[in-house]
C-alpha angles and dihedrals in degrees: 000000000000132000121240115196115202140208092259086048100251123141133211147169121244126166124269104278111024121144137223104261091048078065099047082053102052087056096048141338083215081050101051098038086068096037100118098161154356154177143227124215090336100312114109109242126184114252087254097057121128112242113216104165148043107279158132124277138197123180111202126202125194089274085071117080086223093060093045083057094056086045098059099033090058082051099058086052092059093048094049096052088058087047086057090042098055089036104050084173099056133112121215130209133170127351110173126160117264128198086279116028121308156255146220126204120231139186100221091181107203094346124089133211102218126178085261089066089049099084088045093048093050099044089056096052096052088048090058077048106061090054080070087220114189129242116236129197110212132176118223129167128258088252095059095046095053092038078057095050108030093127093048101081078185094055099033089053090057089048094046082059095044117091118233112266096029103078133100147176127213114221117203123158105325087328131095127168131177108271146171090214125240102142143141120256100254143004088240093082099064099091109165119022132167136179116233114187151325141239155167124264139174117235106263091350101289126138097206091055129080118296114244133190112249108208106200109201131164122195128189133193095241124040096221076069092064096043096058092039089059097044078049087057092043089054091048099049090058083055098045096139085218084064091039101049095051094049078051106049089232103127146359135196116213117193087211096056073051136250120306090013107114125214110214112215121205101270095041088044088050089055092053094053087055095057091041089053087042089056097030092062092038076060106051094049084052094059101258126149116213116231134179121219119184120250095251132046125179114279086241085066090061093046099053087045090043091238096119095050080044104041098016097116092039104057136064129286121282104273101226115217120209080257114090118249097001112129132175128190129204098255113254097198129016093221094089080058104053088051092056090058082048092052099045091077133039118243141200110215074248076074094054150134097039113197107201114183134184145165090224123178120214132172141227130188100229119183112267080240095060097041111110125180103279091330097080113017129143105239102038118165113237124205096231131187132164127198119196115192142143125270091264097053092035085094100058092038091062091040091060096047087055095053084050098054092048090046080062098051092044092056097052108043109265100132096147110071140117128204124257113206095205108210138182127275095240086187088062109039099162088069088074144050141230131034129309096240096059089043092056089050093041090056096039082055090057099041090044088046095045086048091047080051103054091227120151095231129162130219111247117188113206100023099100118119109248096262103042139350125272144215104224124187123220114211121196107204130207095289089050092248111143117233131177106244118169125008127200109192128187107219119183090162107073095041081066093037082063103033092237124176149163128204106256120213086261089062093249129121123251142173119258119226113245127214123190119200145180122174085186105034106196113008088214097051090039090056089039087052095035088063101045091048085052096030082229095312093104119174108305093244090061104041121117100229111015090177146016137203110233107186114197095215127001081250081083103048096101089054087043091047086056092043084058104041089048089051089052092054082058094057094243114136108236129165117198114227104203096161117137100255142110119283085225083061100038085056094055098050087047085057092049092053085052083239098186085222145014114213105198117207131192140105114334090035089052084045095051097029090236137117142242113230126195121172120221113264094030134118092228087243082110088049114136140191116222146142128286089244100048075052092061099046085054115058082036082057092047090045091052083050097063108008090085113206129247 
């Protein structure tokens, strides 16, 4: 007999070799006909997998992201079967799950996959599907997966890298594909599929390897799924920030300023200022201290930070001076930096802690492939801060970073997150630096301070930076998809990378504790998310333009000219727009540009010395006529509204 444990903490016997879904099944028949996945002490099994030890088991359904990933996977299985099927002369690669869906790279030779083939793809997988064939795990040697693929050089290079023993196929209908497991029990399950694009994509990544087409595909177990899923996509193509951003004037990309470097228009840059004020006087009430550090430092600096053994391949070229020997980098992180202003004077742990905070701008050389509107650029602006503090205060600190991120959030509308402690991988230890012994108190310090808190948060192993661990929050935005906003990281490492030290009350010399931390993130990412979240109405104290002048007739400029001198001496951001052109089409160019509210001038409103108001998104049935100063208390009565305070 052997003892399951399992997630409620419940053990029970089972005979050698059960499997997962016979215990799914001892606790329920509801319970095992949704069982589409599992895994064993931490290994992810198939439902049908013989159990031979003492372990821990967790059945997954297609509610747990674990058991969408086996979904997908085994769908990918099945498409590409019927790939292989209408293109007997290509070579197949690699088709593992994504967050949504998932996608297998294939070499089509001389043939192409084009959107026409898609309807015929996809009925033919759900017919495979229908036959509910089974998938089967199954061991083979090196020698008889090479002998199979001999004519695959994809498929042969990730053998030739695979140990003997280790490697399996998985066997599903006539197909069968090297595979690490992780599938549903049967084809039958897979009920609705599309495919939803292609691509290219370089083998492994790599620029300087074949070019594949990358097939991206997602399937459900009940069509109704995939219906609401592709009304999702359509939603989220009309707020695509790269479409958004253009309709708005924010932002524009030159190919000759160069790939992933954003160029900020007025109005874009307009809204940046904004956040950064918004921070910058958070902040100030928080006790930070604004600094500026240059764009480039001396390689020596990122050494000595582990930046460059870490980033290295991800960031530009050495720029070589006249000087020889001299080299500077574009610096990849501001915190080397920070810990160079901390360093310039001597402190007594009465100094600490030191808040240093910056809008600092790095820079890292991501592929062309991977680069994605202001989500993935290559010089992004982070809103930085480091506290340095001593182990007492290091609580609190952390405590207090946490209320400010939250305040953030608050103020623009991300109600829905939860918190992600990010751990090491204890399995891979060379991926990190410092000692054991700072990293477990680093990531009790995280866990104690997320409980104190109150914050749902999860456990993720593998996630830490490679100098401490992190609290991450997960924002879900108004589509439901889940995005990281705002990190707060322990670091005892660099603090003894850079010999720093304060003068504690014995008259010794200690290290102090060092947080990082960034509400925003990337200012780039947080605006490119923030709009897709909106959709561009963003809250109406940060919007560019919160109101516009519509005359009815140039006979009422002069009117117009005085409405929009008096708003601005109520600090409300107004533009006139005094073309010749109709007021129907004036509205609709207002509503374009997402203007929060359209104030409407002509006779009766010159005559009264009042305004029309009509707000954006609305028929102009609600319009209302009202002084400029009842304007003004309303829109500083919607601000207080949504603007939280700090």
């Amino acid at each position: 007999m052997i003892k399951i444990t399992l997630p409620d903490g419940s053990v029970k016997e089972f005979a050698q070799g059960t499997a997962p879904m016979d215990v799914a099944l001892s606790i329920s028949e509801g319970l095992a006909r949704n069982v589409i996945s599992a895994s064993f002490n931490g290994t992810t099994v198939e439902t049908t997998t013989a159990l031979t030890t003492d372990g821990s088991l967790i059945l997954y359904t297609w509610n747990n992201d674990e058991g969408k990933k086996a979904f997908w996977h085994s769908t990918s299985h099945v498409m590409a079967q019927v790939i292989e099927e209408f293109y007997p002369g290509c070579k197949l690669t690699i088709g593992p799950a994504i967050d949504n869906g998932f996608y297998y790279d294939v070499d089509f030779g001389d043939e192409k996959l084009t959107d026409a083939d898609f309807k015929r793809v996809e009925d033919r997988v759900l017919e495979i599907s229908r036959e509910k064939h089974e998938f089967k795990m199954r061991s083979a040697t090196k020698a008889e997966a090479l002998e199979l693929y001999k004519d695959n050089e994809f498929k042969t290079e990730l053998i030739t890298n695979l140990e003997d023993g280790t490697i399996t196929f998985c066997d599903h209908s006539t197909f069968t594909d090297l595979c690490r497991g992780g599938h549903i029990p049967n084809t039958g399950i897979i009920k609705a599929m599309k495919i939803l694009s292609v691509a290219g994509a370089y083998w492994r990544g790599n620029e300087k390897n074949k070019q594949l087409t990358r097939v991206y595909g997602i399937s459900f177990p009940k069509q109704k799924d995939l219906t609401e899923y592709l009304q999702l996509l359509e939603e989220a193509k009309k707020r695509d920030h790269r479409k958004l951003g253009k309709e708005l004037d924010l932002f524009h990309f030159s190919q000759r300023v160069g790939q992933g470097l954003p160029l900020w228009l007025p109005k874009g840059a307009a809204l940046r200022d904004r956040l950064e004020q918004f921070l910058k006087k958070a902040q100030k009430k928080a006790g930070y201290e604004q600094v500026v550090t240059p764009h480039i430092g001396q390689k020596e600096l990122y050494v000595t930070s582990g930046h460059y053994a870490k980033y290295g391949a991800d960031s530009f070229q050495p720029i070589n001076t006249p000087a020889e020997g001299e080299e500077f980098l574009l610096k990849p992180m501001n915190c080397p930096h920070h810990c160079e202003i901390y360093n310039a004077r001597p402190w007594s742990y009465k100094d600490l802690p030191k808040r240093y905070a910056e809008f600092g701008t790095v820079y890292r050389y991501e592929q062309s492939g991977e680069l994605h509107g202001l989500t993935r650029v290559r010089g992004f602006t982070q809103d930085d801060a480091h506290i340095f503090c001593t182990p007492d205060q290091l609580d609190q600190e952390f405590k207090n970073v946490i209320d400010l991120v939250l305040y953030v959030f608050g103020s623009l509308g991300f109600e829905n997150f939860t918190a992600q402690v990010s751990v090491r991988d204890l399995e891979n230890p060379s991926k990190y630096i410092g000692s054991v012994e700072n990293w477990e108190k680093a990531e009790q310090a995280i866990i104690n301070a997320a409980k104190d808190k109150g914050l749902n948060y999860v456990i993720e192993s593998g996630e830490a930076a490679f100098y401490g661990p992190k609290l991450d929050f997960m924002v879900k935005d108004a589509l439901g998809r889940s995005w990281q906003l705002g990190t707060i990281q322990v670091d005892y490492n660099l603090p003894e990378r850079f010999e720093l030290s304060y003068k504690g009350s014995d008259n010794e010399l200690h290290r102090p504790v060092m947080i990082h931390r960034a509400p925003f993130g990337s200012m780039e990412r947080f605006i490119a998310i923030l709009l897709e979240h909106t959709a561009g109405n963003f809250p109406l104290w940060l919007m560019p333009e919160q109101a516009v002048i519509l005359t009815l007739s140039d006979k009422y400029e002069n009117y117009a000219k005085k409405v929009l001198e008096l708003l601005e001496n109520h600090e409300i951001r107004a533009q006139l727009d005094n073309r010749s052109e109709t007021i129907g089409k004036k509205i609709r160019d207002a509503e374009v540009q997402k203007v929060p509210y359209m104030i409407i001038v002509g006779e009766e409103e010159e005559k009264n010395g009042t305004i029309s108001v009509r707000k954006h998104g609305d028929d102009g049935k609600s319009n209302q006529t009202i002084t400029i100063e009842a304007f003004a208390a309303l829109v500083d009565e919607e601000i207080k509204k949504t603007l939280k305070s700090f």
